[in-house]
C-alpha positions in Angstrom: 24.9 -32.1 -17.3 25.3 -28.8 -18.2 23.8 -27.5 -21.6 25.4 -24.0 -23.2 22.4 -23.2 -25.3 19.8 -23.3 -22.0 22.3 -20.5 -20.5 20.6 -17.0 -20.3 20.1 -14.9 -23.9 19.9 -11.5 -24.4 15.8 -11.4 -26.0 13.1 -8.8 -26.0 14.3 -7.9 -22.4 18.1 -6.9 -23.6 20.6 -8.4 -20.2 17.0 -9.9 -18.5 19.0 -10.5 -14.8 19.0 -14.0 -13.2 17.5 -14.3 -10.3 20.7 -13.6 -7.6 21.4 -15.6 -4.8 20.9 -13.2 -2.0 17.3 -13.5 -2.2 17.7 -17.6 -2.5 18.1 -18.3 1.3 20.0 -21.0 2.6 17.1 -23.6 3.0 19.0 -26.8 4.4 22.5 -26.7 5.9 25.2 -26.6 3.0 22.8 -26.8 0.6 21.7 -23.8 -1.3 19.2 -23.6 -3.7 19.7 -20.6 -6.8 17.7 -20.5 -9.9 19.9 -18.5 -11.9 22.0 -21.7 -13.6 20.3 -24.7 -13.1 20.4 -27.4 -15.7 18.3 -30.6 -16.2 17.2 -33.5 -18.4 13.8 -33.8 -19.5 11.8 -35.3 -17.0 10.0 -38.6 -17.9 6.4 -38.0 -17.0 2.7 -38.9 -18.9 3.1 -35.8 -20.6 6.7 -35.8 -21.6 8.0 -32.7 -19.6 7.5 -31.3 -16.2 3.6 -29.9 -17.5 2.0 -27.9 -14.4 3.6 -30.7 -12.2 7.2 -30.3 -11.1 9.0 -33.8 -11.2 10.9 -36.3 -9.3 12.3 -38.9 -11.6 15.2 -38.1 -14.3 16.1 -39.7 -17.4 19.4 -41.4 -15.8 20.9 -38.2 -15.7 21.8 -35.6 -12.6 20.0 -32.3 -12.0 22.3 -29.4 -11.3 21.6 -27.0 -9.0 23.5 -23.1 -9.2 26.1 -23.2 -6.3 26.3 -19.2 -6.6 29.6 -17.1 -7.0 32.2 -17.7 -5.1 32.6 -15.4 -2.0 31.0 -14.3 0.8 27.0 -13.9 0.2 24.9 -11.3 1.4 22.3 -13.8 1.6 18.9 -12.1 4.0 17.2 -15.0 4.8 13.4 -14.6 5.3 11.3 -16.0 8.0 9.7 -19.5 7.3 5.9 -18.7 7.8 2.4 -20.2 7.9 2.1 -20.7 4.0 5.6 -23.0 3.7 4.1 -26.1 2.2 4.6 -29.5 3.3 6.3 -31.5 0.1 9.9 -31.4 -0.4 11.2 -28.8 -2.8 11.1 -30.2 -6.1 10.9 -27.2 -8.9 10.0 -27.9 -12.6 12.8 -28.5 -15.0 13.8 -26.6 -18.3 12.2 -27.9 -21.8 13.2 -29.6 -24.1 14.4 -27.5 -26.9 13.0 -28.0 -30.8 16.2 -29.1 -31.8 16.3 -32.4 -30.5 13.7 -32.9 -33.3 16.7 -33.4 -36.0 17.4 -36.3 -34.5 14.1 -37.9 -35.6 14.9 -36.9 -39.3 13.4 -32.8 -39.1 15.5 -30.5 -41.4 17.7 -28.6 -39.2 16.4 -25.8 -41.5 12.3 -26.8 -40.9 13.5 -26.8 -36.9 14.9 -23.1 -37.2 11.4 -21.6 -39.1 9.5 -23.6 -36.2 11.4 -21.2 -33.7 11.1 -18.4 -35.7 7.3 -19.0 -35.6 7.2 -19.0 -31.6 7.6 -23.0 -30.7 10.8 -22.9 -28.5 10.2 -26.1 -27.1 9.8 -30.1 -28.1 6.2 -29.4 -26.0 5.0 -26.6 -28.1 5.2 -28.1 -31.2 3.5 -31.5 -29.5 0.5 -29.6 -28.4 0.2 -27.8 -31.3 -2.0 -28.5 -34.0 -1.3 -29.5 -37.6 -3.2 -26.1 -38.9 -1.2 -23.9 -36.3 2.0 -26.1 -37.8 0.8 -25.5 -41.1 0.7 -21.9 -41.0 5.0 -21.7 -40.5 5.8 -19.9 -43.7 7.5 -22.9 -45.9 6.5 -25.5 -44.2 4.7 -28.2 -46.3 1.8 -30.3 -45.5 4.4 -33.3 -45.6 6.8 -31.7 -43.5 4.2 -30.8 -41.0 3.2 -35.0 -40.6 7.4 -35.2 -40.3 7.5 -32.8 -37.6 4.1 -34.2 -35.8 5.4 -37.7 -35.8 8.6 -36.5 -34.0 7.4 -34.6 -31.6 4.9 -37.7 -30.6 8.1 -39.8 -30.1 9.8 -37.0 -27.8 6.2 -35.8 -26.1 4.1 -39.0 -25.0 0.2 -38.1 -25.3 -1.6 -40.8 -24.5 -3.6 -42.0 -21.7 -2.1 -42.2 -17.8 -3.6 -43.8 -15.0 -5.4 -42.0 -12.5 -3.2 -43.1 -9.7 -0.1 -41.6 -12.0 -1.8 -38.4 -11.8 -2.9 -37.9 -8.6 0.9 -38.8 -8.0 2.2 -35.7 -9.8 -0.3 -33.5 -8.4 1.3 -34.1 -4.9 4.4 -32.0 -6.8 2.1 -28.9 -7.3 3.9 -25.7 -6.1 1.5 -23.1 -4.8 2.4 -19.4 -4.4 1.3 -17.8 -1.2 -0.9 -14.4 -1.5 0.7 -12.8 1.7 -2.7 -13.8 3.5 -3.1 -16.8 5.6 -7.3 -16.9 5.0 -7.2 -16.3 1.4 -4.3 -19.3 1.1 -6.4 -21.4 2.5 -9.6 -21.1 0.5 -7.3 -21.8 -2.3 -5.6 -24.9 -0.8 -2.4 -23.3 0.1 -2.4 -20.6 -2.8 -1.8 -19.6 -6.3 -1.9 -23.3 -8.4 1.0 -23.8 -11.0 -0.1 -24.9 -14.2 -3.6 -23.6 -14.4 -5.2 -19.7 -14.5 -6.9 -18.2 -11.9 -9.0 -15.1 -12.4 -10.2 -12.3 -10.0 -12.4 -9.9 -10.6 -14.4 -7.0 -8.9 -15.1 -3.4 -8.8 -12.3 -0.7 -8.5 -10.5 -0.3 -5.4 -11.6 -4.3 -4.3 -7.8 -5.5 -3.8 -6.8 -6.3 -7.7 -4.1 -5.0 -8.4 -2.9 -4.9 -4.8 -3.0 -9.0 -5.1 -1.1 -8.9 -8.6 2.2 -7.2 -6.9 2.3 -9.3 -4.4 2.4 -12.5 -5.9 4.7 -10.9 -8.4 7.3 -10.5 -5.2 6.2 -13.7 -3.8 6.7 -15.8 -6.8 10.3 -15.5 -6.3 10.6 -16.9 -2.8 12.0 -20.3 -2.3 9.1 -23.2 -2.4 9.8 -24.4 1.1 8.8 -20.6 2.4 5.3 -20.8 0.3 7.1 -19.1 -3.1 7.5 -20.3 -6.6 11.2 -19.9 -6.5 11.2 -18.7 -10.1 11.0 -14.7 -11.8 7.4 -13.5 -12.5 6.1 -11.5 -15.8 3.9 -8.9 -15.6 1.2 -7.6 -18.6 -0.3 -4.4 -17.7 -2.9 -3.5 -19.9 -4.5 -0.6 -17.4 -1.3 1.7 -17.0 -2.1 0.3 -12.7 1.9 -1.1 -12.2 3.6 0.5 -9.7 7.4 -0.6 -9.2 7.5 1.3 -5.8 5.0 -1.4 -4.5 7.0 -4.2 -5.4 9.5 -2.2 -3.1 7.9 -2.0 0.2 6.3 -5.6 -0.5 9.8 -6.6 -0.6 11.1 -5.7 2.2 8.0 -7.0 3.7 9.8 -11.0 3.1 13.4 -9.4 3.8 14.3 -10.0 0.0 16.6 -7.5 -1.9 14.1 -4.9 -3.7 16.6 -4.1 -6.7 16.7 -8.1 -6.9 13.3 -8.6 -7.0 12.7 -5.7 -9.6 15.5 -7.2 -11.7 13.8 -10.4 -12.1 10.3 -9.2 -13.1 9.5 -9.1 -16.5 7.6 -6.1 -17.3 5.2 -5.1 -21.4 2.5 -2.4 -21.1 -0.3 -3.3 -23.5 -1.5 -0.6 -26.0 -4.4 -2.7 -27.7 -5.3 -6.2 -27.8 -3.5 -7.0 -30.9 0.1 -5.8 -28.9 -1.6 -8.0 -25.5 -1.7 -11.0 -28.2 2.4 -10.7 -29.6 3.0 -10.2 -26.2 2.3 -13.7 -25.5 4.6 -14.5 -28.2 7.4 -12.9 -26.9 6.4 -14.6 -23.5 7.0 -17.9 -25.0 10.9 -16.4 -25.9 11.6 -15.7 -22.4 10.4 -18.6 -20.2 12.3 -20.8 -22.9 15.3 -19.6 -21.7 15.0 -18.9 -17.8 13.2 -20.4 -14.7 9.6 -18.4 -14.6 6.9 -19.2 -11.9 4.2 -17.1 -12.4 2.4 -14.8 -15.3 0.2 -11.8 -14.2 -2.2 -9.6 -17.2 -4.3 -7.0 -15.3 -6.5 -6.7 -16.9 -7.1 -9.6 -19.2 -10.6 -8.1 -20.3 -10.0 -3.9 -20.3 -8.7 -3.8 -24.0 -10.9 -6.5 -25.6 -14.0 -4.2 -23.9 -12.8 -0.7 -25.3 -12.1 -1.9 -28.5 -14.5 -3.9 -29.1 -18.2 -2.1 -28.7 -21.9 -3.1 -29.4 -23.5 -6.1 -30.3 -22.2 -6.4 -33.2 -18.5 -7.0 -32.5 -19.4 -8.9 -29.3 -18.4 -12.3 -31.6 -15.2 -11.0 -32.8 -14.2 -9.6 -29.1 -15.0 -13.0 -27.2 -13.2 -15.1 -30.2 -10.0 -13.0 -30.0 -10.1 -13.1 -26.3 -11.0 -16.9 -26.4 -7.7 -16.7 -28.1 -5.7 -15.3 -25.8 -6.5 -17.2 -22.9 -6.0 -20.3 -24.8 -2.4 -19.0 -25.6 -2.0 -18.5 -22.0 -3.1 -21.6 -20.8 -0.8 -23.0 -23.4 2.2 -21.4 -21.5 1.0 -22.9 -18.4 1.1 -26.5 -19.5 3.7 -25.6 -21.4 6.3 -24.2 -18.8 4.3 -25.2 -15.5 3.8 -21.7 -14.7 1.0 -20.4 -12.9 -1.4 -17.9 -14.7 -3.1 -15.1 -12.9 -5.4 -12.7 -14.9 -7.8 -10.0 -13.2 -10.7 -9.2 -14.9 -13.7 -5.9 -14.8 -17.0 -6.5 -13.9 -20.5 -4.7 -15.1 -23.6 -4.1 -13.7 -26.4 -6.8 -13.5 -29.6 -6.4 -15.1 -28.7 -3.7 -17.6 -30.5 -5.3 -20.1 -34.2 -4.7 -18.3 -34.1 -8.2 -17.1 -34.7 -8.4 -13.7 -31.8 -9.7 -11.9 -31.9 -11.5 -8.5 -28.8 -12.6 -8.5 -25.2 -10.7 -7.8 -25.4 -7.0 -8.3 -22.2 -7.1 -10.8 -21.2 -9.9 -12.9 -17.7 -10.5 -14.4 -16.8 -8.7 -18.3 -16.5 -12.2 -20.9 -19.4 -14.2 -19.8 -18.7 -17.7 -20.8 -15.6 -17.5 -22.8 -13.9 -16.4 -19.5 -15.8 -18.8 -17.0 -14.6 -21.9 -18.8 -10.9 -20.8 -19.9 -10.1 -20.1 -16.6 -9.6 -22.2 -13.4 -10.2 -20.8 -9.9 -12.2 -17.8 -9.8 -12.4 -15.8 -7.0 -14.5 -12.3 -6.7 -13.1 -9.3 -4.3 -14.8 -7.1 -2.7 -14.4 -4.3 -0.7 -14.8 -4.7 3.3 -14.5 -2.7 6.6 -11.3 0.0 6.0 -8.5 -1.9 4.5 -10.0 -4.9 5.0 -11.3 -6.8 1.8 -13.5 -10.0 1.1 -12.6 -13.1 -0.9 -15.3 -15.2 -2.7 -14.0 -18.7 -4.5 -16.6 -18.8 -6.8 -15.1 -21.9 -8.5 -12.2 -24.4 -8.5 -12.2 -28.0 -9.2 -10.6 -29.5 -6.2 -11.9 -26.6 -3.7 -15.5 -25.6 -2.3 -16.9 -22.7 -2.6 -15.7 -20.7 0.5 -15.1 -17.5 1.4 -12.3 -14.9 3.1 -11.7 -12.0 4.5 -7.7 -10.6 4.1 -6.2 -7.2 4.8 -4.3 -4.7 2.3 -1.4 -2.4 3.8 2.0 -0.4 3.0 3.5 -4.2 2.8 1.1 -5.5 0.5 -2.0 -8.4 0.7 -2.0 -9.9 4.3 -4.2 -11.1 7.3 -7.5 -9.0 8.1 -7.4 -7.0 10.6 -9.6 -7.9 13.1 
């Protein structure tokens, strides 16, 4: 069923491109998969939407998939390789918007100051809390139980079985890095719906990583991609749209495609890193996203932010601003990559035995993120992977190979 208001809005990106169909390859005969118009019901699921997992099941209603223009396409279809996952392709479906909330007795005038605040979705408002809802300029402590109760009704979130969940994690898309090794220490690749951090000193692969997996977040699902456009917070002045060019062409996609379809803020302090979020929220509201990058998600917070003495204000504001991006990742079912700096060991006088460097955040970052994975640097291009921690992975480690056409194999 197709729905007017979920068609693509001029925002903070004025004429954002959808993702074209050139670089959407025709996966099964006569059926071709776009992302530029696709339509859906909310999916019933234990957590009311599609979450990090995509989903199967509709509401009694059809999912429509973009057909594309009419003509001929120019359609460059890339080579199925070594990271295509096994499960069918299933891709999450678009959120519910707030204003289905009027028809469980909100003011249609409380539903416009919630999106005026930042909560473009039924979701956002469920996982919020009733302090966060209280703070909507003239919106009443009453108002906020309305609005609570509502979104409880639309947004089940209460318990699941174990079995239900392990059933939606078979739906996990997973976004290939470009390297066979380093995919396979992670289980197949970049996880949707959680944040995975990697850090390391300069010149260890960062960066290199984060334009990769901003070009291979667009590839179809069935070829190891995410199907869906990236964006891209760069708070080191490190983003380099030439990359995304040759990396490109690497996967035979269209490079003025690809560029077209990545969302692009430069960070000036980490008050603008925060609103950036904000406006983040705007944009996957109204189109199909796959993956967020910030590199770095530490450099600002450590500039600004200098001695002992503010070391409680920098790690609550950045405790902050990874929650509100894992918000957006159980929100929209994105996947979340941030890289972060590291510092010496042992510049305290303590006498370190362990690593030489050790990640910038200390706990605040260990426990809002994921997957961790440290780079470092290898033989000539070659680099070295360590997954320091993941819940469903050992720790393991690889070696991968940086060149002219991004992250790939070492090598050796």
């Amino acid at each position: 069923m197709h729905n007017p208001e979920a068609s693509n809005h001029s925002l903070s990106i004025r004429n954002f491109p959808t993702l074209p169909r050139r670089i959407c390859p025709k996966l099964r005969s006569g059926d071709r998969f776009g992302i530029d118009k696709y339509h859906a019901a909310r999916a019933e699921t234990p957590y009311g939407g599609y979450g990090p997992y995509p989903n199967r099941q509709i509401r009694g209603r059809i999912v429509e998939l973009s057909q594309g223009r009419e003509g001929t396409s120019t359609t460059r279809t890339p080579s199925p390789t070594a990271h295509s996952p096994a499960h069918p392709l299933t891709l999450p479906l678009a959120r519910s918007p707030v204003r289905p909330l009027q028809d469980f007795g909100v003011a249609a005038g409380d539903v416009k100051k919630l999106k005026e605040a930042g909560f473009y979705s039924v979701e956002s408002v469920a996982y919020a809390s009733r302090r966060e809802l209280a703070d909507v300029k003239g919106v009443s402590d009453a108002k906020v139980s309305k609005i609570k109760d509502a979104a409880s009704q639309l947004v089940p979130s209460g318990f699941a079985t174990a079995h239900t969940i392990l059933a939606a994690r078979g739906s996990l898309i997973r976004i290939t890095t470009g390297s066979t090794a380093l995919d396979g220490i992670l289980g197949g690749g970049l996880e949707s719906g959680s944040i995975t951090e990697i850090y390391g000193e300069f010149r260890c692969g960062k960066t290199q990583l984060c334009h990769t997996l901003a070009v291979t977040s667009q590839i179809p699902v069935t070829h190891g991609g995410g199907e869906g456009k990236c964006l891209y917070i760069d708070t080191e002045g490190t983003f380099r749209p030439d990359r995304l060019v040759d990396i490109a062409e690497r996967f035979q996609m269209d490079p003025e495609a690809v560029l077209n379809n990545i969302a692009f803020a430069r960070a000036h302090n980490t008050e603008h890193q925060q609103e950036l979020l904000a406006q983040a929220g705007a944009l996957l509201s109204e189109s199909r996203f796959s993956l967020i990058i910030c590199d770095s998600a530490t450099a600002l917070f450590r500039t600004e932010y200098i001695g002992r003495g503010e070391l409680a204000s920098r790690q609550n504001n950045l405790g902050k601003f990874l929650k509100g991006l894992q918000r957006l990742a159980d929100e929209y079912g994105v996947a979340v990559l941030v890289t972060n700096q590291v510092v010496q060991s042992g510049l305290d006088g303590a006498m370190s035995f362990g690593p030489s460097v050790k990640p910038i955040g200390g706990n605040i970052m260990a426990h809002a993120t994921t997957t961790r994975l440290q780079l470092k640097k290898g033989r000539g291009s070659d680099r070295i992977a360590n997954l320091i921690a993941s819940p469903s992975m050992p720790e393991n480690q690889a070696t991968f190979g940086i060149s002219q056409h991004g992250i790939g194999d070492a090598s050796d």
